[in-house]
MOPAC internal coordinates of N, CA, C and O (Angstrom, degrees):
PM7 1SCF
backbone

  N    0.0000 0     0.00 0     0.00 0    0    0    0
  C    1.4468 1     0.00 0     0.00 0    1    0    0
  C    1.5264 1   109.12 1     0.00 0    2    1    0
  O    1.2310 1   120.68 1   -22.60 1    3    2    1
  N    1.4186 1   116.30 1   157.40 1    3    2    1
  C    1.5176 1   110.71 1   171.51 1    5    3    2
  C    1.1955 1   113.63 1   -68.68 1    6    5    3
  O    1.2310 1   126.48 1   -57.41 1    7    6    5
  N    1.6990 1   105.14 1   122.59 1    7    6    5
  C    1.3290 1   115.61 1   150.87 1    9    7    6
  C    1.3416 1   136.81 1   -87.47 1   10    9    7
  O    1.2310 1   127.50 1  -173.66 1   11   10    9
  N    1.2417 1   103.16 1     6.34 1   11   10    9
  C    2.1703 1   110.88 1   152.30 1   13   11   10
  C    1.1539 1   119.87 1  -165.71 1   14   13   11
  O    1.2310 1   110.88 1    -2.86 1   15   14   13
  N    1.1822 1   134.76 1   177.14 1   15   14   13
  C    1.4062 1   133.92 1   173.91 1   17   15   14
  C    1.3864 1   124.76 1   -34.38 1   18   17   15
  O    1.2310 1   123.62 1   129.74 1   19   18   17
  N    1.4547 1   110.66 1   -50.26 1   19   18   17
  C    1.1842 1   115.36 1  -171.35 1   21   19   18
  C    1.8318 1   113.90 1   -61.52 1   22   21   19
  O    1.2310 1   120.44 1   150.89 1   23   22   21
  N    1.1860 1   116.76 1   -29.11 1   23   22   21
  C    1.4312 1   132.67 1   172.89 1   25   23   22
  C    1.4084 1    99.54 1   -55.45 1   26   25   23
  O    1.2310 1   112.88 1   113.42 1   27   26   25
  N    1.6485 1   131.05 1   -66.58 1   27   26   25
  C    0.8366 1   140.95 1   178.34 1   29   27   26
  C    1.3957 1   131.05 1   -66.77 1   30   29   27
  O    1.2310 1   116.19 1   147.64 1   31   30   29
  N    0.7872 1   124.84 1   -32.36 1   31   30   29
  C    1.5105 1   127.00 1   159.46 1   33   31   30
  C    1.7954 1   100.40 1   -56.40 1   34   33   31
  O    1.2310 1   110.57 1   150.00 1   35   34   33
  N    1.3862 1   135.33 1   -30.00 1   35   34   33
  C    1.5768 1   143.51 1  -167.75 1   37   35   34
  C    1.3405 1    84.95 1   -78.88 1   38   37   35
  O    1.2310 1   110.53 1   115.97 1   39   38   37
  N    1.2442 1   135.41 1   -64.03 1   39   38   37
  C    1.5385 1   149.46 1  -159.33 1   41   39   38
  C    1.2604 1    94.66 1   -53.83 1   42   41   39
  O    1.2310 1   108.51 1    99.12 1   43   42   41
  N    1.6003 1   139.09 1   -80.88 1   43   42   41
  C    0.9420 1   140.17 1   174.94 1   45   43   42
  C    1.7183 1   127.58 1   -42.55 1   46   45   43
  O    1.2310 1   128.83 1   154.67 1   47   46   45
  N    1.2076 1   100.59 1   -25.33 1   47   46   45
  C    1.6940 1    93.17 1   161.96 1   49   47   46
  C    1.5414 1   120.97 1   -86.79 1   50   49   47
  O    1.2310 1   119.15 1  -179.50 1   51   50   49
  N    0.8443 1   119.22 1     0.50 1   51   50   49
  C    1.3460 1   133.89 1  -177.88 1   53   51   50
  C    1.7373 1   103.20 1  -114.42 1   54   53   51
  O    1.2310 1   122.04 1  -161.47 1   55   54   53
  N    1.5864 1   113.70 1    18.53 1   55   54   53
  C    1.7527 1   104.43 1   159.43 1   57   55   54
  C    1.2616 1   106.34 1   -72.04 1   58   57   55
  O    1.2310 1   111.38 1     3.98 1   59   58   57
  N    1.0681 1   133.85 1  -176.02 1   59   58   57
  C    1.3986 1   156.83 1   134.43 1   61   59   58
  C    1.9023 1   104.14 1   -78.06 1   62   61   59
  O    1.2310 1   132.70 1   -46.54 1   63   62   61
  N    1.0723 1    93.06 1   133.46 1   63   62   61
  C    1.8411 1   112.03 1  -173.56 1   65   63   62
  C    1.6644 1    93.56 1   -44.82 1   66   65   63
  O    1.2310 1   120.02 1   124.05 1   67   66   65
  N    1.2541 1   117.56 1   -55.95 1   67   66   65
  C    1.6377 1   110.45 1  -166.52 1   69   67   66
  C    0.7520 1   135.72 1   -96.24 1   70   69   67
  O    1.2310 1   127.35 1  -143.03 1   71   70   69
  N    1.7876 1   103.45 1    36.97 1   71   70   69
  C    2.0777 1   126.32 1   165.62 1   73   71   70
  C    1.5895 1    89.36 1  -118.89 1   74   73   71
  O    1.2310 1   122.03 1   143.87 1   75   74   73
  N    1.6181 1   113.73 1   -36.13 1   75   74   73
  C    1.6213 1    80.96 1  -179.00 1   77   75   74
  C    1.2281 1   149.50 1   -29.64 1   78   77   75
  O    1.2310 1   111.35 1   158.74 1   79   78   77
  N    1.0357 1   133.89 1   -21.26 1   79   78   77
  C    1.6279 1   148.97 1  -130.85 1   81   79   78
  C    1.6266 1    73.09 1  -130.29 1   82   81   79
  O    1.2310 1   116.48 1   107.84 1   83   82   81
  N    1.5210 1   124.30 1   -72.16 1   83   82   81
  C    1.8044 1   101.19 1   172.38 1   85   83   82
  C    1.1606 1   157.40 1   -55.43 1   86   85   83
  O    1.2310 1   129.16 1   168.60 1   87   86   85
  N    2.0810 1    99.95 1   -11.40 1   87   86   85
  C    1.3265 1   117.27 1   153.65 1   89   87   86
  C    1.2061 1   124.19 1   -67.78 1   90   89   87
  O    1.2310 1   125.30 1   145.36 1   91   90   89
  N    1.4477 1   107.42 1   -34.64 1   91   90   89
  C    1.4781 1   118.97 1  -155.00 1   93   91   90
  C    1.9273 1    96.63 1   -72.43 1   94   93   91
  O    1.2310 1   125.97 1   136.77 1   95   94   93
  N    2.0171 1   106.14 1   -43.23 1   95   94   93
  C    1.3939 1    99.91 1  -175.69 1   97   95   94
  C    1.2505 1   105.20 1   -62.53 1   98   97   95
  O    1.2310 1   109.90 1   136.08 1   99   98   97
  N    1.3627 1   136.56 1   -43.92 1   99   98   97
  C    1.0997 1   141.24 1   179.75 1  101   99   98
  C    1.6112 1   129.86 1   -18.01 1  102  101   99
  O    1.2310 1   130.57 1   105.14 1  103  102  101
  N    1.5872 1    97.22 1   -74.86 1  103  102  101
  C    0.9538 1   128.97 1   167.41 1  105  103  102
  C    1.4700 1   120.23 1   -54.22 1  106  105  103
  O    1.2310 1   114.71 1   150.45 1  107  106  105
  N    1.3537 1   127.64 1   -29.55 1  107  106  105
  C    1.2817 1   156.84 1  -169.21 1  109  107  106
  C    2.0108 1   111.72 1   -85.62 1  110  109  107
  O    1.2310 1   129.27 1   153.17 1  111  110  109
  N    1.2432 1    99.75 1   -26.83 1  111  110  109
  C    1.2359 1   151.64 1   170.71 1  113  111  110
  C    1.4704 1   121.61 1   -63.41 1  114  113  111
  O    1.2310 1   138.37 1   106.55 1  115  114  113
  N    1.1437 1    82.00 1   -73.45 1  115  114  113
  C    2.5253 1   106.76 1   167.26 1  117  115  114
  C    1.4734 1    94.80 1   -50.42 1  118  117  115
  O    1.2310 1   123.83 1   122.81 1  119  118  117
  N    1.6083 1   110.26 1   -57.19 1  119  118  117
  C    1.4563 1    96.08 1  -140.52 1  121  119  118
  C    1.8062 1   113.45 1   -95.46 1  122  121  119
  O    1.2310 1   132.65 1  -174.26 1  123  122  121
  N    1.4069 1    93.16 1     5.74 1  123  122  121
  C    1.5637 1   116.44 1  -161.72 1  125  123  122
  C    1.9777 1    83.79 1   -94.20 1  126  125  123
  O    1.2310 1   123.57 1   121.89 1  127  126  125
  N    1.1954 1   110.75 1   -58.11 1  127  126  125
  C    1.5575 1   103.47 1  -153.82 1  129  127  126
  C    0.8232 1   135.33 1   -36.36 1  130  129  127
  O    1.2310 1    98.03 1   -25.33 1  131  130  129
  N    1.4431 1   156.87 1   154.67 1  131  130  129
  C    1.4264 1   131.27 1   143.21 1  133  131  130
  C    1.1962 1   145.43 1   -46.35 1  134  133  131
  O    1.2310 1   121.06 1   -54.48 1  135  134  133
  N    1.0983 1   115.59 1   125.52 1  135  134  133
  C    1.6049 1   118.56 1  -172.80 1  137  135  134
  C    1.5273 1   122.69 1   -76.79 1  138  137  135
  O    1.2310 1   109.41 1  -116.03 1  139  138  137
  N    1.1120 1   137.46 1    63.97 1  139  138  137
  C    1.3915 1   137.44 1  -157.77 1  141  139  138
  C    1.9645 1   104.32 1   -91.13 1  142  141  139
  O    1.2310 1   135.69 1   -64.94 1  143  142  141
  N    1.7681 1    87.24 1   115.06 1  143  142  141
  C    1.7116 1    81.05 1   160.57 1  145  143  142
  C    1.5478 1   111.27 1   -80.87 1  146  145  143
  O    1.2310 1   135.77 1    10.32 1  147  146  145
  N    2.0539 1    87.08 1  -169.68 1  147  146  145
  C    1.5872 1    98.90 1  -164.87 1  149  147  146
  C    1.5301 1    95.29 1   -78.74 1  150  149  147
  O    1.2310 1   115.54 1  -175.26 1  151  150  149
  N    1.2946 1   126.06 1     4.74 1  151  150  149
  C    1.6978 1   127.47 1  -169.13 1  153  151  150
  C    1.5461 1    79.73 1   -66.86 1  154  153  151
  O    1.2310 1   123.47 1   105.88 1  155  154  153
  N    2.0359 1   110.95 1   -74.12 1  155  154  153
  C    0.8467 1   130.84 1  -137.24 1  157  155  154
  C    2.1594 1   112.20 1   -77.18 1  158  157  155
  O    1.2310 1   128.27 1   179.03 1  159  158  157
  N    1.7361 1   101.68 1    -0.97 1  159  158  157
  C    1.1280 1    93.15 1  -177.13 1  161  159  158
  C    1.8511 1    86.79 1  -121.77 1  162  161  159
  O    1.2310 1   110.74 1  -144.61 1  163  162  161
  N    0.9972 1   135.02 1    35.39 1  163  162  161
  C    1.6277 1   153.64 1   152.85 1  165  163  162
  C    1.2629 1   107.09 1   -76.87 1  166  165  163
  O    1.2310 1   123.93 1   133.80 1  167  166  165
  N    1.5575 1   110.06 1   -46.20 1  167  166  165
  C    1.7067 1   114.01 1  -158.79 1  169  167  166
  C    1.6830 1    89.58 1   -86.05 1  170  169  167
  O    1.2310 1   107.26 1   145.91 1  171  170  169
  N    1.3361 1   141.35 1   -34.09 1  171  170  169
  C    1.3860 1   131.90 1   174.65 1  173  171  170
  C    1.8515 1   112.26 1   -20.96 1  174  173  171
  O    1.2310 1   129.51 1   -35.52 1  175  174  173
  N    1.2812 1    99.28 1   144.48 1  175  174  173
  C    1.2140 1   102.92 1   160.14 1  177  175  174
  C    1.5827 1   119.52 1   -87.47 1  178  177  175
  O    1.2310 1   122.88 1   -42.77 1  179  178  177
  N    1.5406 1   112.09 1   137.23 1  179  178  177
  C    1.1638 1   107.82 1  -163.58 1  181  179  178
  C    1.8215 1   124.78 1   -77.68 1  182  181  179
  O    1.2310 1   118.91 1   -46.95 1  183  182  181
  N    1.4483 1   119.68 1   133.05 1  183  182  181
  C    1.0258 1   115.70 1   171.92 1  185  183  182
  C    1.9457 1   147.35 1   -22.99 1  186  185  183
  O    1.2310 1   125.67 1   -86.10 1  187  186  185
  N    1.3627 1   106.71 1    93.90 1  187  186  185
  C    1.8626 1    82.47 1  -159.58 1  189  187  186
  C    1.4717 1   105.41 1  -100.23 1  190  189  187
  O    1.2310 1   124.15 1  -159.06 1  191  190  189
  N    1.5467 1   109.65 1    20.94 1  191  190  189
  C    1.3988 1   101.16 1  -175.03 1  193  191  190
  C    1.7121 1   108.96 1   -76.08 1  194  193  191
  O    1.2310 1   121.72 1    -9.78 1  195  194  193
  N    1.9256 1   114.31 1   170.22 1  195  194  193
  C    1.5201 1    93.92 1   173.68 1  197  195  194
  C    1.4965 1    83.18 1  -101.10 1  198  197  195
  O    1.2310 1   128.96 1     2.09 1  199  198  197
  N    1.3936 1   100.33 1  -177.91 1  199  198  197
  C    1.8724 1   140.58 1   176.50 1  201  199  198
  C    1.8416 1    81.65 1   -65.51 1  202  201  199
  O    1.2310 1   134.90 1   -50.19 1  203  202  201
  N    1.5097 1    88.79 1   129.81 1  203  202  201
  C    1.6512 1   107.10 1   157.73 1  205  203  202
  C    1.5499 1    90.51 1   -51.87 1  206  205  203
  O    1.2310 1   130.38 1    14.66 1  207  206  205
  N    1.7993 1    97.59 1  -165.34 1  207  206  205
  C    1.6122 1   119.84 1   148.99 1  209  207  206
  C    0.9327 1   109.99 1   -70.07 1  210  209  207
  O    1.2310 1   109.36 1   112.24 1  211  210  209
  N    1.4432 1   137.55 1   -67.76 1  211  210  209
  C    1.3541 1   149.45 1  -177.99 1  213  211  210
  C    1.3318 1   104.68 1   -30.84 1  214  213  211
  O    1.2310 1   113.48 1   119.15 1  215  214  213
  N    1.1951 1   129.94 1   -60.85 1  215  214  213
  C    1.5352 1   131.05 1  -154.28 1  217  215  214
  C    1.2472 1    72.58 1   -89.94 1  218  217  215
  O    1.2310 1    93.34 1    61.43 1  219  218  217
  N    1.1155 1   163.40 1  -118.57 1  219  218  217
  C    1.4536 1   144.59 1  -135.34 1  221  219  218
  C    1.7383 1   129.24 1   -28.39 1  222  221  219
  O    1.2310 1   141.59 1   140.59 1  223  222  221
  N    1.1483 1    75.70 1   -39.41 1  223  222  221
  C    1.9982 1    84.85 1   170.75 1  225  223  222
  C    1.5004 1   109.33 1   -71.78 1  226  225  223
  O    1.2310 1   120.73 1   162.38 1  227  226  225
  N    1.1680 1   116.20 1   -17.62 1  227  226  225
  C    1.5353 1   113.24 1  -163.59 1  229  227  226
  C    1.4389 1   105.67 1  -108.47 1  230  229  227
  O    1.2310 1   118.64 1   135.15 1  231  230  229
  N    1.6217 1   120.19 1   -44.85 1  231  230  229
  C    1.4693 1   113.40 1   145.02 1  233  231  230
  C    1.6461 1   126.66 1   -37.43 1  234  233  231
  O    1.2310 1   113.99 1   138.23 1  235  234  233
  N    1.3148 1   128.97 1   -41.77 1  235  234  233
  C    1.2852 1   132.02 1  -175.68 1  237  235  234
  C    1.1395 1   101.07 1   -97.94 1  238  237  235
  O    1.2310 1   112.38 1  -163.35 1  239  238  237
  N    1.1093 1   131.98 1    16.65 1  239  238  237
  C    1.7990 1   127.83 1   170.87 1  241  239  238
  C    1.4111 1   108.59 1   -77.10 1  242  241  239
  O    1.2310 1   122.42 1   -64.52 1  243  242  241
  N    1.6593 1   112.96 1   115.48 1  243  242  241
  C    1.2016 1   104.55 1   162.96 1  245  243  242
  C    2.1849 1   137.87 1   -27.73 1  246  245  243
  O    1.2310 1   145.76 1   138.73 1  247  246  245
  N    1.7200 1    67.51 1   -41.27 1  247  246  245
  C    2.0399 1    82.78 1  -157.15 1  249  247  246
  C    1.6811 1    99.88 1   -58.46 1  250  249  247
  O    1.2310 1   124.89 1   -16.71 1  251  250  249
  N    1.4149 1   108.22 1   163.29 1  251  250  249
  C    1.1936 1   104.26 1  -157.25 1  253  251  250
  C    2.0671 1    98.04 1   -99.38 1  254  253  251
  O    1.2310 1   125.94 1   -18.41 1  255  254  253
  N    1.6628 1   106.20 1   161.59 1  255  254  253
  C    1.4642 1   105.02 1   163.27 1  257  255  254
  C    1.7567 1   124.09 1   -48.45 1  258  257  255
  O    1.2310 1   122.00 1   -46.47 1  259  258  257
  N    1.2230 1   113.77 1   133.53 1  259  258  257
  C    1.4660 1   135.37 1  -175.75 1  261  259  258
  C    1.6531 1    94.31 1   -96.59 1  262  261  259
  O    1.2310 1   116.16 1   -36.84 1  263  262  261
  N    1.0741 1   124.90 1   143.16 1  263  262  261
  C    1.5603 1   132.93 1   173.04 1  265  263  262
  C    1.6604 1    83.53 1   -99.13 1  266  265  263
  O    1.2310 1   123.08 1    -4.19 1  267  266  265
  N    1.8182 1   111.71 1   175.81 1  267  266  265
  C    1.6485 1   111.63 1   157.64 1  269  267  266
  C    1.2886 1    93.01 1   -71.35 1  270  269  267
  O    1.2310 1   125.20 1   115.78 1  271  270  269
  N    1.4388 1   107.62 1   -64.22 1  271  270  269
  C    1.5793 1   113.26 1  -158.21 1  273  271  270
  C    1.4664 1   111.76 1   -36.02 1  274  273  271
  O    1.2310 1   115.57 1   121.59 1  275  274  273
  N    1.4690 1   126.02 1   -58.41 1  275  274  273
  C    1.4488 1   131.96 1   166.90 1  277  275  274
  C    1.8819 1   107.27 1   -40.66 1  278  277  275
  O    1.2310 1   121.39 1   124.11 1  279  278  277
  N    1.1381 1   114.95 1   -55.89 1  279  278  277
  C    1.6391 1   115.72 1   169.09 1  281  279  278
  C    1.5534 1   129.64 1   -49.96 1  282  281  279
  O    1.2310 1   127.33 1   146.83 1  283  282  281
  N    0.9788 1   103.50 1   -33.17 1  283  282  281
  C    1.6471 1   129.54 1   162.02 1  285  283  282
  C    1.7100 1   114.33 1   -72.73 1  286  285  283
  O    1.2310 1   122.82 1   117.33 1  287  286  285
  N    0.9972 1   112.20 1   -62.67 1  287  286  285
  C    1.5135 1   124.64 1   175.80 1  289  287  286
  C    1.8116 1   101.03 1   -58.50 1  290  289  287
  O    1.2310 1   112.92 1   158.58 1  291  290  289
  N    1.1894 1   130.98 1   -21.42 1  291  290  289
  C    1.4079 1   128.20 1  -170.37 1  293  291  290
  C    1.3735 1   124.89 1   -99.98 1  294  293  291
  O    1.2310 1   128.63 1   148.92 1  295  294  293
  N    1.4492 1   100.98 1   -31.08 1  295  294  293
  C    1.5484 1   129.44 1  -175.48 1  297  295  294
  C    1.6675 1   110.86 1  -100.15 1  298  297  295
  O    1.2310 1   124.66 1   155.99 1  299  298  297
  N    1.5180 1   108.65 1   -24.01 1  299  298  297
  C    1.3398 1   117.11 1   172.25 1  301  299  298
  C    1.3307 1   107.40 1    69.25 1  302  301  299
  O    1.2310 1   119.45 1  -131.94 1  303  302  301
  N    1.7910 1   118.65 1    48.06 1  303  302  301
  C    1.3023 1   108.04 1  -178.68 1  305  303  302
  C    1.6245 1    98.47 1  -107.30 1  306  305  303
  O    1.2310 1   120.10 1   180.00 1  307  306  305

């Protein structure tokens, strides 16, 4: 993954013209969000929903966590 601008600025010249506009929201996106610390996601009220099935099957899934970066690095994209 990029480790600084300069990587990224390379990445981005190398879009294709008709994702720009989805990098650009993207990115537009990063810098827009809110930044919430762990103070500010402590004070949340806590979740009382249960686990679908799905999220239960996937919590109790043996197989282990995938990073992207590891997914990327494997698939060679």
């Amino acid at each position: 993954m990029a480790k600084n601008k300069e990587e990224l600025y390379l990445l981005i010249d190398r879009l294709h013209e008709a994702d720009t506009k989805s990098a650009y929201d993207y990115l537009l996106f990063l810098i827009n969000r809110p930044k919430r610390t762990w103070e500010d996601i402590a004070k949340l009220t806590p979740d009382d929903e249960f686990l679908n099935e799905e999220e239960l099957r996937q919590l109790n899934s043996p197989d282990e966590y995938v990073s992207l970066e590891e997914a990327i690095d494997e698939y060679g994209i």
